[in-house]
C-alpha positions in Angstrom: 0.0 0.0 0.0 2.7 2.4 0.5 4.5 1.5 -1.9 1.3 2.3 -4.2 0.9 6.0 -2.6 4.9 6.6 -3.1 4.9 6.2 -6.8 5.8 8.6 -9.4 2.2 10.3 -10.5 2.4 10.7 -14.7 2.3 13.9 -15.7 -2.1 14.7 -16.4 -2.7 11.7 -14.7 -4.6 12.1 -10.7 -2.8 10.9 -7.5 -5.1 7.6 -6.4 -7.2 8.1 -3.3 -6.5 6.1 -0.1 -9.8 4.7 -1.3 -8.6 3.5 -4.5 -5.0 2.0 -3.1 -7.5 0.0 -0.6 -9.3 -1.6 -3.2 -6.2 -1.8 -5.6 -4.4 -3.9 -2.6 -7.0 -5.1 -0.7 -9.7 -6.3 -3.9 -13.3 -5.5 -4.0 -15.0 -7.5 -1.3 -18.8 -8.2 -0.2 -19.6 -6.9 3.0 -17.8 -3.4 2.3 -20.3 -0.7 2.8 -20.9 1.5 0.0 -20.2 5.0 0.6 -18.7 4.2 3.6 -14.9 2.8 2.5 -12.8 0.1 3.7 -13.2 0.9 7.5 -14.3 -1.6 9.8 -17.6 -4.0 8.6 -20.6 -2.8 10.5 -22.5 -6.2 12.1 -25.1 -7.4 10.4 -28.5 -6.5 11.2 -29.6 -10.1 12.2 -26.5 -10.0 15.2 -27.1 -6.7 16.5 -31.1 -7.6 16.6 -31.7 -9.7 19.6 -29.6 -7.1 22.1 -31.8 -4.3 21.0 -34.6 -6.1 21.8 -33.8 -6.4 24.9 -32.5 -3.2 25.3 -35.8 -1.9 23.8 -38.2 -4.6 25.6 -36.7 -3.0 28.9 -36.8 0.4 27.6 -40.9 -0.6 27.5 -41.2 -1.6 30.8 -39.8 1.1 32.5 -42.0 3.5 30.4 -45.1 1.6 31.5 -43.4 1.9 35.2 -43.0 5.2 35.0 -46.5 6.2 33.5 -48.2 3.8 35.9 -46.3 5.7 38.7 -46.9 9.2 37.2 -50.8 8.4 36.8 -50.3 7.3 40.5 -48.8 10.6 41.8 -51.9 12.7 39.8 -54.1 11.0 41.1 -52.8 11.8 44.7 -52.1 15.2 43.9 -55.8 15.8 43.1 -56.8 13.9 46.1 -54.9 16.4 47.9 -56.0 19.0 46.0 -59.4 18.1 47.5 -58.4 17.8 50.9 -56.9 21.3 50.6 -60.2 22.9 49.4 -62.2 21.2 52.0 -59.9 22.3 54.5 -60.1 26.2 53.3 -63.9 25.5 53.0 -63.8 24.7 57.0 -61.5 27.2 57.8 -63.4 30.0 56.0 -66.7 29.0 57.5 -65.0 29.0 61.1 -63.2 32.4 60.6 -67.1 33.8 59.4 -69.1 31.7 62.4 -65.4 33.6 64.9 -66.3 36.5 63.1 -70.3 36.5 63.7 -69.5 35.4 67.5 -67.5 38.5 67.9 -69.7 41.0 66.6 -72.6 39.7 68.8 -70.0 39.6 71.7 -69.6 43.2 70.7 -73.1 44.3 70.2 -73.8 42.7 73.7 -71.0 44.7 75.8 -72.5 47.7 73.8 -75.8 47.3 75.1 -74.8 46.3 78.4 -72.3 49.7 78.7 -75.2 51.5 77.4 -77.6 49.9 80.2 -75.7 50.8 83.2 
């Protein structure tokens, strides 16, 4: 191969890609990927196959883990939700039924000022 890229180039005539000394030395083979050169052969489809389905099969099941856990958390986020609105419900009727006690606690020291 390098003794392919160190030869004399004829005068007109193009330098020969890495490409073409590859092939030249090497010969055409099956397998080479088109476009891609002489690098390393990419494994077939059929090898890689059964590790990404395992890889995606598990990919899956922690997507239905984590929607099944996120429909979960919703769900007890708006039971809160309703917790926290009953609660202010209470709260605000107390603070009105503390507010109506005072006022009559008021009207009746007013009276009984006013009566003695």
């Amino acid at each position: 191969m390098l003794e392919l890229q160190r030869q004399p180039i004829v005068e007109g005539a193009m330098a020969m890609t890495e490409a073409e000394i590859c092939e030249r030395v090497l010969g055409q083979k099956s397998g080479y990927v088109k476009g891609l050169g002489f690098g390393p052969k990419p494994i077939s489809f059929s090898k890689s196959r059964p590790s990404s389905s395992k890889r995606e099969i598990e990919l899956e099941h922690r997507l239905v883990e984590t929607q099944l856990l996120v429909e979960t958390q919703q769900q007890q986020l708006e039971t809160q939700q309703d917790q926290i609105d009953q609660l202010e419900a209470l709260v605000q009727k107390q603070n009105q039924q503390h507010h109506q006690q005072f006022e009559e606690i008021l009207r009746h020291l007013r009276s009984s000022q006013g009566s003695s």
